[in-house]
TIROMAR-80362 format. One record per atom (N, C-alpha, C): residue in three letters; chain; atom name; x, y, z. Coordinates in steps of 0.2 Angstrom, whole numbers, plus 2048, in hexadecimal, padded with zeros to 3 digits. Layout:
N
[ALA A CA [X Y Z]];
...
! end
This chain:
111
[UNK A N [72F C2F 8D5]];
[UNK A CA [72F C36 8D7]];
[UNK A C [733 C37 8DD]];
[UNK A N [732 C34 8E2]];
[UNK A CA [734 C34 8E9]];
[UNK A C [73D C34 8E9]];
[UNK A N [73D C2F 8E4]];
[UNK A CA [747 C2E 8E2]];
[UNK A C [74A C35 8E0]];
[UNK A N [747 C37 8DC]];
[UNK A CA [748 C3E 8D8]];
[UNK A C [749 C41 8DE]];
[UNK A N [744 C44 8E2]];
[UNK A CA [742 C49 8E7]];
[UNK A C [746 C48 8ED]];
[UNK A N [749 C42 8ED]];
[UNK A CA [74F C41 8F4]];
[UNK A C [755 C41 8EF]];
[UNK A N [755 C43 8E9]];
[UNK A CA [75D C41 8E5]];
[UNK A C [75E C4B 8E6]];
[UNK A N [759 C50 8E3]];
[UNK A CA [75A C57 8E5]];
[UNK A C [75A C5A 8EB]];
[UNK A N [756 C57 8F1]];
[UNK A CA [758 C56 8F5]];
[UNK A C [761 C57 8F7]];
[UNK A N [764 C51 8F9]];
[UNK A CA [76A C4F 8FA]];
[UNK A C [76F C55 8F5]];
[UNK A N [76B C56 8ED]];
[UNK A CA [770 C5C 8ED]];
[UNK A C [770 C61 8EE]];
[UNK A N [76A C65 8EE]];
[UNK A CA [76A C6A 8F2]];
[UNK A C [76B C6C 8F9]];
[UNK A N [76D C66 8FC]];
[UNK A CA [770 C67 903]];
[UNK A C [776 C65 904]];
[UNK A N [779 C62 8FF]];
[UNK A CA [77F C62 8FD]];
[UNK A C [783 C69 8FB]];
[UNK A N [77E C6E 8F7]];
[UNK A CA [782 C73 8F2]];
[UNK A C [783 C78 8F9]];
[UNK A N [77E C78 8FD]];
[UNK A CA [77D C7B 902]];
[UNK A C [783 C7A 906]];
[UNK A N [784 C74 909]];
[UNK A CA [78D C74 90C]];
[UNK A C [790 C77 908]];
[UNK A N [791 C75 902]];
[UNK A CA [796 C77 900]];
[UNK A C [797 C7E 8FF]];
[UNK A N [793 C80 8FE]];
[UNK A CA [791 C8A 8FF]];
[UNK A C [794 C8E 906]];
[UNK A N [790 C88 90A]];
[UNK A CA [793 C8C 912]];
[UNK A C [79C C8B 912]];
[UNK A N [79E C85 90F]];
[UNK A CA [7A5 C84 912]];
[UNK A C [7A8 C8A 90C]];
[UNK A N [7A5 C8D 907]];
[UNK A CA [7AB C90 904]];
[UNK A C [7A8 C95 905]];
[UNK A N [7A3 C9A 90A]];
[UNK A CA [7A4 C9E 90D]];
[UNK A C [7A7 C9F 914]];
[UNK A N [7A8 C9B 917]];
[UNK A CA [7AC C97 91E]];
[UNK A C [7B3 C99 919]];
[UNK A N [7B5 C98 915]];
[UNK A CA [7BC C98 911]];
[UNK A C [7BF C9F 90F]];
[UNK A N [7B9 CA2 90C]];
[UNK A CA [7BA CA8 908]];
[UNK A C [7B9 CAF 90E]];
[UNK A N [7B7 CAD 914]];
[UNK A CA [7B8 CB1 919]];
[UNK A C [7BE CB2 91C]];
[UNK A N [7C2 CAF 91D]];
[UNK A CA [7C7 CAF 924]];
[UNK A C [7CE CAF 91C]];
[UNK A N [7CB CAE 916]];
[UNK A CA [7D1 CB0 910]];
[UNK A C [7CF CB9 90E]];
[UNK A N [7CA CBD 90E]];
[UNK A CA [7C9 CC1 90E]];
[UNK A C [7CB CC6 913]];
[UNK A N [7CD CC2 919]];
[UNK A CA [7CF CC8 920]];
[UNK A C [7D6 CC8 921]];
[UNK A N [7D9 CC0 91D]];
[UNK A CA [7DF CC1 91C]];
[UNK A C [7E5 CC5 918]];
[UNK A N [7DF CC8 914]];
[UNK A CA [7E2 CCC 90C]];
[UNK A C [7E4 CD3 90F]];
[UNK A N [7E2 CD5 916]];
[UNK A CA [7E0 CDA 91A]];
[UNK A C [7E7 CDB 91E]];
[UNK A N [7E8 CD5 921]];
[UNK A CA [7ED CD2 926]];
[UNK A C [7F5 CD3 924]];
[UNK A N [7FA CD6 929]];
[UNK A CA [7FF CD6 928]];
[UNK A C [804 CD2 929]];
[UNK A N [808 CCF 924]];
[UNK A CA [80F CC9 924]];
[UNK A C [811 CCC 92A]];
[UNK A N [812 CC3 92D]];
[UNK A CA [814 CC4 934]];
[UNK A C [81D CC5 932]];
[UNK A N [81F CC9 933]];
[UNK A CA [828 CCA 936]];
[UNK A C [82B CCA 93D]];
[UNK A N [82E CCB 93D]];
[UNK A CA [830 CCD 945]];
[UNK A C [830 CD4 946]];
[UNK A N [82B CD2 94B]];
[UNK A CA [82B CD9 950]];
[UNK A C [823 CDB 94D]];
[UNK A N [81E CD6 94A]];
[UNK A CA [81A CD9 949]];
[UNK A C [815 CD7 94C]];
[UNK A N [816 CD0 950]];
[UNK A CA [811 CD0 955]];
[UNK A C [815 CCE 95C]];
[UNK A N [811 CD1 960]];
[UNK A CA [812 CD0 967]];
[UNK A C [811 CC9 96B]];
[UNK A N [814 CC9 96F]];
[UNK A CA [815 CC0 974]];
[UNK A C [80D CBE 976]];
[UNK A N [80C CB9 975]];
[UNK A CA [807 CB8 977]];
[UNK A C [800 CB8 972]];
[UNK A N [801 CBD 96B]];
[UNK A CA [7FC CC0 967]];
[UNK A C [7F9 CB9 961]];
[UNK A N [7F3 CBA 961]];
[UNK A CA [7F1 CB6 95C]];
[UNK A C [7F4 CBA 957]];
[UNK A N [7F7 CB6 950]];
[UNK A CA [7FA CB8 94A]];
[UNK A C [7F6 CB3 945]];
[UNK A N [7F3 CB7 941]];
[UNK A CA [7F0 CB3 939]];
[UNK A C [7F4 CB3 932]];
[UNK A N [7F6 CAE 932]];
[UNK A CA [7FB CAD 92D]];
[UNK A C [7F6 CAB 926]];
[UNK A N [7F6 CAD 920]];
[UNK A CA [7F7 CAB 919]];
[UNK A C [7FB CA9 915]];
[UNK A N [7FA CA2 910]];
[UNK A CA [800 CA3 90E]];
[UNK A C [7FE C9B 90C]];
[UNK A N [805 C97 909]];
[UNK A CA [805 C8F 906]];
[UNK A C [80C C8E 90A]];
[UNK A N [808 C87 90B]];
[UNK A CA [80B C83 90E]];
[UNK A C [812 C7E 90B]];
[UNK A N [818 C7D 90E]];
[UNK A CA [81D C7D 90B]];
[UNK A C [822 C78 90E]];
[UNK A N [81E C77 914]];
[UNK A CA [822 C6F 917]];
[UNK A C [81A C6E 91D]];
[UNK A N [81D C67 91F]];
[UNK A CA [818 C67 922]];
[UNK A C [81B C5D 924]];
[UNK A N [81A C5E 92C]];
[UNK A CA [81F C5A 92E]];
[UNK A C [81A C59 938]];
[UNK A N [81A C53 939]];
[UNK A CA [816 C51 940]];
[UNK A C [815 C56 945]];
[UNK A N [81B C5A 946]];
[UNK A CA [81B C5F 94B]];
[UNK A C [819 C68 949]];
[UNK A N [81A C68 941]];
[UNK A CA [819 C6E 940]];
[UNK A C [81A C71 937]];
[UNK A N [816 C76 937]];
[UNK A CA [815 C76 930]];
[UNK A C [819 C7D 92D]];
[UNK A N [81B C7F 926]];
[UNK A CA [81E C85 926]];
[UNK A C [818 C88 921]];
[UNK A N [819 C8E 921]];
[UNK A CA [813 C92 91F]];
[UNK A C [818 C99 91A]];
[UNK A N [816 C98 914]];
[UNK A CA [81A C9E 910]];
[UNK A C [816 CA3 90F]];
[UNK A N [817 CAA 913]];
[UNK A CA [813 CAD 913]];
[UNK A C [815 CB6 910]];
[UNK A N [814 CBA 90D]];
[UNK A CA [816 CBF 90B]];
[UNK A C [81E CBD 90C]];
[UNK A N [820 CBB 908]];
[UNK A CA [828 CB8 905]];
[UNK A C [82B CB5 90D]];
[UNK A N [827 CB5 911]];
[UNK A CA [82B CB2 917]];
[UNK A C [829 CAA 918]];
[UNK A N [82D CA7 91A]];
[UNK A CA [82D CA0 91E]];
[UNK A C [82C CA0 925]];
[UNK A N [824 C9E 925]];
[UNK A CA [824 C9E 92E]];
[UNK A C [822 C96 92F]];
[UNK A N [826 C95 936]];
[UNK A CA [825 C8D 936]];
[UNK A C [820 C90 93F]];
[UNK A N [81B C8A 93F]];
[UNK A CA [816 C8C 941]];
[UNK A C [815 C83 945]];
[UNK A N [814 C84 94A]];
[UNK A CA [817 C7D 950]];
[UNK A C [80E C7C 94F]];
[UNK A N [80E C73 94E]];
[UNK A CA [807 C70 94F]];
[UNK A C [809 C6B 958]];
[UNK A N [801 C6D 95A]];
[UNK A CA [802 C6B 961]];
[UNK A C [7FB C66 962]];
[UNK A N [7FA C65 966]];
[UNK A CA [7F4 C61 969]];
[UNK A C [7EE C67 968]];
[UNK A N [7EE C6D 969]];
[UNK A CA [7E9 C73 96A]];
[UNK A C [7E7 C75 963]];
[UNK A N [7EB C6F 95D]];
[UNK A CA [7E8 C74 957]];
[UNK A C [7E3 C71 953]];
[UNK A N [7E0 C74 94F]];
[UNK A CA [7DB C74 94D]];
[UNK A C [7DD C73 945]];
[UNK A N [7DC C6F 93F]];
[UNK A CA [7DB C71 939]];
[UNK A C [7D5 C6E 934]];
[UNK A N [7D3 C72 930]];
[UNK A CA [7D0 C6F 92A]];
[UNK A C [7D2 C6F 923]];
[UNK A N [7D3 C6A 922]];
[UNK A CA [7D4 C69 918]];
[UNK A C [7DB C63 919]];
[UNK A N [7DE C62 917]];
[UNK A CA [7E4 C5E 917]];
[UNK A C [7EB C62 918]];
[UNK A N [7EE C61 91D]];
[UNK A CA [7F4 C65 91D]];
[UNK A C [7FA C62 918]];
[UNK A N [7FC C63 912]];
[UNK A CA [7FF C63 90C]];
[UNK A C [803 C67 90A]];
[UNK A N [809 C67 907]];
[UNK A CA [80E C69 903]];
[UNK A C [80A C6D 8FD]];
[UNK A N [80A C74 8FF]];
[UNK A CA [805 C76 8F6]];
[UNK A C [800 C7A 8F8]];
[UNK A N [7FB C77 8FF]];
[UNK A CA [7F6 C7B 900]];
[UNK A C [7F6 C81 902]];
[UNK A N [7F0 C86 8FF]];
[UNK A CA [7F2 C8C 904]];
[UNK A C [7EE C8A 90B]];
[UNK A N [7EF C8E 911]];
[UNK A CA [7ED C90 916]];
[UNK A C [7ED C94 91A]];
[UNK A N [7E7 C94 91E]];
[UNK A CA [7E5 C9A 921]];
[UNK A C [7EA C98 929]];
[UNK A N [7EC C9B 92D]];
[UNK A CA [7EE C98 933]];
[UNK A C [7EF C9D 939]];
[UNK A N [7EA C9C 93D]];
[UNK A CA [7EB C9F 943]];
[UNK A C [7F0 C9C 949]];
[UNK A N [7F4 CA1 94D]];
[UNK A CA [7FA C9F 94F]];
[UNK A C [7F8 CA3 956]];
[UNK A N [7FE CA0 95A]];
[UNK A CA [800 CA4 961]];
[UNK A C [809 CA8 960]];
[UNK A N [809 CAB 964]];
[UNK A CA [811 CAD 963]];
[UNK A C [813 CAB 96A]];
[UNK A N [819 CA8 96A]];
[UNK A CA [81B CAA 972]];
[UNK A C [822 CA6 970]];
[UNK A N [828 CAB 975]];
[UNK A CA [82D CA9 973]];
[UNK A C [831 CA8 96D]];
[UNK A N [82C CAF 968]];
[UNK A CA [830 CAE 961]];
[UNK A C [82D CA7 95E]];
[UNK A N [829 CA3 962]];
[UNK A CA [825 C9C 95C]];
[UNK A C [81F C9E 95A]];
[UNK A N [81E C9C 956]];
[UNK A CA [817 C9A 955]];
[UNK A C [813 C94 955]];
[UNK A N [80F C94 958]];
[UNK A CA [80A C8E 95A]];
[UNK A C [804 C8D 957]];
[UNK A N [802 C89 953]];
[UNK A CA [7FB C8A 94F]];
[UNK A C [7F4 C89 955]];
[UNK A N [7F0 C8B 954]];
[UNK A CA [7E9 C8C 957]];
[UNK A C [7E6 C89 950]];
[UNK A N [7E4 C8B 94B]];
[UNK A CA [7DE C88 947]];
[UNK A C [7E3 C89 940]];
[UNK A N [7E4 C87 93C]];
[UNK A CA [7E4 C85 932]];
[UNK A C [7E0 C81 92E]];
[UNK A N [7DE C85 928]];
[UNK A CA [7DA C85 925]];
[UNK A C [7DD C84 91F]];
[UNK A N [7DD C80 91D]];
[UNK A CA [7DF C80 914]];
[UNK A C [7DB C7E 90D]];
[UNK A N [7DD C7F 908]];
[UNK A CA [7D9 C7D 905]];
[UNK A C [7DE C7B 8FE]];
! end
């Protein structure tokens, strides 16, 4: 009985992560739906930018992000942050810096 009782356990606390990470997921992809394709001239120097969109190269220094038909290549640094595997195919969430016309990733999130 005690086998049983630690085997529902373990998945009930499992279903539970699993729950919170695709509400962690299903947040920041519902605010994106909201959010405007970064062009030129749409954010400002220095502005955090959230980008949507799949991923389409992806390469030590920096990943390319296809987003509302555009190609943005998006620089990975030491400051960045991601979760999921960064892969050719996946979609992603990616928060960015702008300065000087680059983009600098802060956090991505794929899945």
């Amino acid at each position: 009985m005690l086998n049983t009782s630690s085997k529902i356990a373990r998945f009930l606390c499992s279903a539970a992560l699993v729950g919170a990470v695709g509400v962690a997921v299903a947040g920041p992809a519902q605010a994106a739906s909201q959010a405007r394709s970064p062009q030129a001239g749409d954010a400002t120097q220095g502005q955090y930018v959230h980008l949507q969109g799949k991923l389409t190269a992806v390469a030590d220094d920096h990943v390319k992000v296809t987003t509302g038909g555009t190609v943005v290549t998006v620089l990975l640094t030491d400051d960045a942050y991601w979760i999921g595997h960064l892969k050719v195919g996946a979609q992603a969430d990616v928060t960015a810096t702008l300065a000087d016309g680059v983009y600098t990733a802060k956090v991505i999130v794929t899945w």
